[in-house]
N, C-alpha and C positions, 0 to 999 in steps of 0.2 A: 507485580507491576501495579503500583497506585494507579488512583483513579484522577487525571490533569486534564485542564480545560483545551481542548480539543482546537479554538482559535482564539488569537490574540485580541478579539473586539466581539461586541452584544452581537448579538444576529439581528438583522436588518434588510429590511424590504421586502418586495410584495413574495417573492419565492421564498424568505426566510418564514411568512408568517403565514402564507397557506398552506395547510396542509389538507390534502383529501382524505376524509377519515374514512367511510368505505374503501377507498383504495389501500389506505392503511392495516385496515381490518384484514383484507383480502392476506396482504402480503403476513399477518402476522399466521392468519391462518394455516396459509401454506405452509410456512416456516414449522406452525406446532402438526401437521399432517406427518414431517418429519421425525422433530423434536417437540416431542408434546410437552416437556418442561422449560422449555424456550433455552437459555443460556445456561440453566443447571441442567440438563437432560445430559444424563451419562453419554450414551450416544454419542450427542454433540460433539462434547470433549472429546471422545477419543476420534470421532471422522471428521471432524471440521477445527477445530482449536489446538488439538496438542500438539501436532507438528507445525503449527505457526510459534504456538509457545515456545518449543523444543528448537527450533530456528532463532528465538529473539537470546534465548539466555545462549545458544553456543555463538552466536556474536556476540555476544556483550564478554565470553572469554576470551576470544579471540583477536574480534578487531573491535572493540571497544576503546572509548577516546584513548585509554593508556596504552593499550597493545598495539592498536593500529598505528599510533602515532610512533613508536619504536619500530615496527617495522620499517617505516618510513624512511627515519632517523638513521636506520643503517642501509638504505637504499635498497629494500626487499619489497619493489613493486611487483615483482612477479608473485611472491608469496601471498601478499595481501590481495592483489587481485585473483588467484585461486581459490583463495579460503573463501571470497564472497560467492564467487560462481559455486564453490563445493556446497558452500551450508543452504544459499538458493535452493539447489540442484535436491538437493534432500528433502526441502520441505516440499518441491513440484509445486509450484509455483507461478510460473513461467510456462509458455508454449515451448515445445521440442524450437522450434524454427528462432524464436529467440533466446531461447539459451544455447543455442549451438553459436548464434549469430555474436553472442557475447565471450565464448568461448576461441572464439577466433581473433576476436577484434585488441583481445588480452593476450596473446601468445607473442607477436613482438612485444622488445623493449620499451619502446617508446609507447605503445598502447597501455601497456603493463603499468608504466608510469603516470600518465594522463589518468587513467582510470582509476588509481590507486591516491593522487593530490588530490583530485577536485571529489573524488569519494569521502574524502577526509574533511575537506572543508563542507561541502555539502551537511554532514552529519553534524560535524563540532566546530567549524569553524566559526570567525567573527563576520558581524555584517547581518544585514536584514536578512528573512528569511528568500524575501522574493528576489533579494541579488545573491544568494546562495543556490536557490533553485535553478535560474536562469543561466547561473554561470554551468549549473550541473547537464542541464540541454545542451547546454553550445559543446562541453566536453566530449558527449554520449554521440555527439551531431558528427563531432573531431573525430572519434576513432575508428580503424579503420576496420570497412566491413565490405570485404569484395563477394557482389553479389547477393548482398544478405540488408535486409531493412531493420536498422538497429532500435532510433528512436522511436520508439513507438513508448504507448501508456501504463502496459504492465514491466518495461523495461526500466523507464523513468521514475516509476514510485516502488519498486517493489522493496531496493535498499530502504530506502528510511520504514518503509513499513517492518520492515527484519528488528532493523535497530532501532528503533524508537515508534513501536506500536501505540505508544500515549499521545502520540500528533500526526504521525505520518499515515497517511492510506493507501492501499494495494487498489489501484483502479483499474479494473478488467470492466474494459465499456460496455460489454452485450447488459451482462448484469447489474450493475448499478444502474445502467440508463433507466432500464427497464423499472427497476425499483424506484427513481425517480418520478417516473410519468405515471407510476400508481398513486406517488403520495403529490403528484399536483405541482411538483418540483422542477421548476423551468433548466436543467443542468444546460450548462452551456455545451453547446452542440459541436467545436470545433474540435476534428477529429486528432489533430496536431498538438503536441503536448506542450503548455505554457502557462504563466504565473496565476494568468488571471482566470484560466479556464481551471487549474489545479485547487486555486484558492475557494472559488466556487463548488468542486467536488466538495471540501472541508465545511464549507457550509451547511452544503448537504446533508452530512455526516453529524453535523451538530444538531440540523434542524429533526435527522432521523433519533438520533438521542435522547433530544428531549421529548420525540413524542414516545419510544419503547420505554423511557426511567418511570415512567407512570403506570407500568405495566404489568402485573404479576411475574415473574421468572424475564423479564425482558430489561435487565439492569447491565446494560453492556459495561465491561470491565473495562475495556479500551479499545481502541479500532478493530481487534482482532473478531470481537463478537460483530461489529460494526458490518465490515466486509464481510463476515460470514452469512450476515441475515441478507447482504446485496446479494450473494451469490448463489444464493437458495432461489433468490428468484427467480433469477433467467438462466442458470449452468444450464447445461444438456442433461444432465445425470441426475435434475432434480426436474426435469417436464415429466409427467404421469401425463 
């Protein structure tokens, strides 16, 4: 996976251009207490990178613009919405509580097919990105989930984070927030998943970029090291 600019416009304004370098320091710290070679640390790779890897390329065999779109094509919503929740499910990803939630909400027909159209345009289809995202909430908002809270933020990004790790991000709020208020990064606080709050994480994610590219071993290849260094920050499994 090349290395592609991460958003469509400069960075800009006062949250694009401060960054707290103690707090930065902090965060890289932490990260090498882990992986003392930052994004080449063996380690790494094999506990935090390969099975996001191993997740992006068995989509791209599977439900990639030409596979998925044949699925489609011969009306095999149910197929293609399995294979996402399977290859998800493999890389754990997702909380139990939302991948059960999304596993239900795909078992009728018509879920099966809602979820499997606007998945498709969401990834490849035409149109800006922010009336691709939005139509992809109202979808997610659509299907049916008795009992169970579907929409939520690692539910909403985690596809394009699968399939197109060179623009999309996997936002699990504890940890990126956290990683944000270290490096001085105003994230937009609204817990509810939407264009302008999504676009802002990207920001984030650029403005984190550009300060680890200057960094010995901290040369992120694409979101996947991106989210990995947010998640180091605040997971459970990485507080000593």
């Amino acid at each position: 996976m090349g290395r592609a600019a991460f958003l469509p416009h400069a960075l800009a304004g006062a949250s694009a251009a401060n960054v707290i370098y103690l707090g930065a320091a902090q965060c890289r710290r932490k990260f090498e207490l882990f992986y003392p070679d930052g994004f080449a640390d063996e380690t790494y790779l094999v506990a935090e990178r390969s099975h996001k890897e191993r997740a992006h390329l068995e989509w791209d065999a599977q439900l990639g613009p030409g596979p998925l779109r044949k699925l489609l094509a011969r009306g095999e919503f149910r197929a293609a919405a399995d294979a996402a929740v399977r290859i998800e499910s493999r890389a754990n990803l997702l909380f139990s509580f939302e991948r059960m939630a999304l596993r239900d909400a795909v078992k009728t027909p018509a879920g099966a097919r809602l979820f499997a159209t606007e998945l498709h345009a969401f990834l490849y289809g035409h149109g800006s990105p922010q009336r691709r995202f939005a139509d992809w909430l109202e979808a997610l908002a659509d299907l049916p989930r008795p009992g169970s809270r579907l929409l939520t933020w690692p539910v909403a990004t985690v596809f394009g984070f699968i399939a197109r790790p060179d623009r999309h991000l996997l936002f699990k709020p504890r940890a990126t927030r956290k990683a944000a208020r270290l490096y001085g990064y105003a994230l937009d606080p609204n817990p509810s998943p939407s264009w302008a709050a999504y676009l802002d994480l990207l920001t984030f994610a650029a403005v984190l970029r550009r300060d680890l590219d200057r960094r010995p071993g901290f040369r992120a290849r694409d979101m996947i090291d991106l989210q990995s260094f947010m998640w180091v920050q605040g997971a459970p499994e990485y507080e000593a």
